[in-house]
DSSP file (Angstrom, degrees, kcal/mol; ACC not computed):
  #  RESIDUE AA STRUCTURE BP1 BP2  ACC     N-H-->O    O-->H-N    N-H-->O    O-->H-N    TCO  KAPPA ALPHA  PHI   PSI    X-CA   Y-CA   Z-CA
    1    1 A X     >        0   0    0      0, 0.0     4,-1.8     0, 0.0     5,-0.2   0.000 360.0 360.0 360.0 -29.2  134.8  142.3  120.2
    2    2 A X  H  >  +     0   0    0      1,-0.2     4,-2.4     2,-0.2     5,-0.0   0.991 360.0  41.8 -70.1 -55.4  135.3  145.3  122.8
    3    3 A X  H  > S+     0   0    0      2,-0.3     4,-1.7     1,-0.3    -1,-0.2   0.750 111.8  52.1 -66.7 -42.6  136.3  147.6  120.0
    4    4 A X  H  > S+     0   0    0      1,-0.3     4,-4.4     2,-0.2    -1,-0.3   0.971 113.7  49.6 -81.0 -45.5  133.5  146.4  117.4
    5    5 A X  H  X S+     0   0    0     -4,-1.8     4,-1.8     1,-0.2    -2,-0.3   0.925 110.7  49.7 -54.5 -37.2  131.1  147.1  120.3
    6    6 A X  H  X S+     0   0    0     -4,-2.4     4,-1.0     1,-0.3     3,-0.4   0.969 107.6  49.6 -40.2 -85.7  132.5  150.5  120.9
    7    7 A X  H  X S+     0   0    0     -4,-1.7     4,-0.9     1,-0.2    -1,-0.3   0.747 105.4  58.9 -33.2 -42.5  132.3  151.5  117.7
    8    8 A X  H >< S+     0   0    0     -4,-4.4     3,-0.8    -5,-0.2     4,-0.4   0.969 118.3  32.8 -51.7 -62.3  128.5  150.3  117.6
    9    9 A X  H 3X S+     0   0    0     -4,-1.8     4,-0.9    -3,-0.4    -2,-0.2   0.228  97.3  74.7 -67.3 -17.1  127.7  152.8  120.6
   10   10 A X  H 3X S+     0   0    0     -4,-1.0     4,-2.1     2,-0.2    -1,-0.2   0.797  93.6  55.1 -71.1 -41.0  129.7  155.7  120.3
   11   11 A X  H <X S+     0   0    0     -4,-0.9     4,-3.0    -3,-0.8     5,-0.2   0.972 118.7  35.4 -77.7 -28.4  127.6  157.1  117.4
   12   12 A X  H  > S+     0   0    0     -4,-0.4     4,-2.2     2,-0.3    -1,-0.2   0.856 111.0  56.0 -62.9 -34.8  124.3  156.9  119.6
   13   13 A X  H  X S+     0   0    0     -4,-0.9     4,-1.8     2,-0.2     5,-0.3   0.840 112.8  41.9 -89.8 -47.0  125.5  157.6  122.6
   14   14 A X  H  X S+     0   0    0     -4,-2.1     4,-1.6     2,-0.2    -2,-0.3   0.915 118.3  46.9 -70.1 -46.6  126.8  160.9  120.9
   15   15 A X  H  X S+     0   0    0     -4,-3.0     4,-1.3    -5,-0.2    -2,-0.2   0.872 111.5  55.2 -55.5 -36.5  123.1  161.3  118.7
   16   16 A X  H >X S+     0   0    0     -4,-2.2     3,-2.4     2,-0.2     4,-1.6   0.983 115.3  37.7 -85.0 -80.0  121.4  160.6  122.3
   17   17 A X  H 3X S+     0   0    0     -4,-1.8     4,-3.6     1,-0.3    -2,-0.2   0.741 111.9  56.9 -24.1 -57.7  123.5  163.7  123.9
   18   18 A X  H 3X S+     0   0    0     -4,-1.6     4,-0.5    -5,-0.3    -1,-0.3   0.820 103.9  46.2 -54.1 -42.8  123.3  165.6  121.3
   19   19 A X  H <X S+     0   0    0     -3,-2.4     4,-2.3    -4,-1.3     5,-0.3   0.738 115.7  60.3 -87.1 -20.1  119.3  165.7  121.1
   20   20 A X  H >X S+     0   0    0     -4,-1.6     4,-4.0     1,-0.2     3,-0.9   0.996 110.4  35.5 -32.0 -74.2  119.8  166.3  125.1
   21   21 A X  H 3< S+     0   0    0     -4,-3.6    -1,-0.2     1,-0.3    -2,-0.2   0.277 109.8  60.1 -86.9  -2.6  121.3  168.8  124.8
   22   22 A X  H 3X S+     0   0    0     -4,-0.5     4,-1.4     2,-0.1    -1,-0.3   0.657 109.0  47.4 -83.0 -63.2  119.6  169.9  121.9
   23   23 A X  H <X S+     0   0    0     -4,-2.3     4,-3.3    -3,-0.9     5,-0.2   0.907 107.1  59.1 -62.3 -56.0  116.1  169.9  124.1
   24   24 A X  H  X S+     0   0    0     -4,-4.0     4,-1.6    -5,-0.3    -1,-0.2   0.886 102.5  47.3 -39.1 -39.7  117.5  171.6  126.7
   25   25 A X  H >>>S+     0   0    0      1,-0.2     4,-1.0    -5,-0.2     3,-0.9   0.988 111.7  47.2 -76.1 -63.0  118.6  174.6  124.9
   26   26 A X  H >X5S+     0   0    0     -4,-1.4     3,-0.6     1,-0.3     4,-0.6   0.755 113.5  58.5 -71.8 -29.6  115.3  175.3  123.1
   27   27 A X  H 3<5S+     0   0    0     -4,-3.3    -1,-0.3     1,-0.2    -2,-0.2   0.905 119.0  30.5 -24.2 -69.1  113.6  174.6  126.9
   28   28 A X  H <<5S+     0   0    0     -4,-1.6     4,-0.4    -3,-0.9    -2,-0.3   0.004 111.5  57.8 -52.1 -15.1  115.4  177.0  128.1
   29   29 A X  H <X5S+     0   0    0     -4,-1.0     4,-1.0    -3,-0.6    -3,-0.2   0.580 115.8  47.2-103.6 -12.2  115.8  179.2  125.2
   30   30 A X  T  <<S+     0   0    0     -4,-0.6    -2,-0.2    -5,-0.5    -3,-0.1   0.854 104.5  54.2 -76.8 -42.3  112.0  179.1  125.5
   31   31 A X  T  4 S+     0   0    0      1,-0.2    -2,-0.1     2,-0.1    -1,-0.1   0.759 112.6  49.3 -80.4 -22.9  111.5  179.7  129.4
   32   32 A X  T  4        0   0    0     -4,-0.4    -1,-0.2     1,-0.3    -2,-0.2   0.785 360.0 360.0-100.3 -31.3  113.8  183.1  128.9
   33   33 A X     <        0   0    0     -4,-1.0    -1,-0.3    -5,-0.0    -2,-0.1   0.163 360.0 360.0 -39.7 360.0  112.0  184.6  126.1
């Protein structure tokens, strides 16, 4: 059960981070241009 849940959350958790980190740069990539 732990492991199927895992598996559910890991790929979001990684898309959710990803789009962070994603915003951030182009924020930033924005404010320094």
């Amino acid at each position: 059960m732990e492991k199927q849940d895992i598996d559910g959350n890991t790929p979001l958790h990684l898309a959710t981070i990803s789009l962070v980190l994603f915003i951030s740069f182009c924020f930033i990539t924005r404010e320094n241009a």
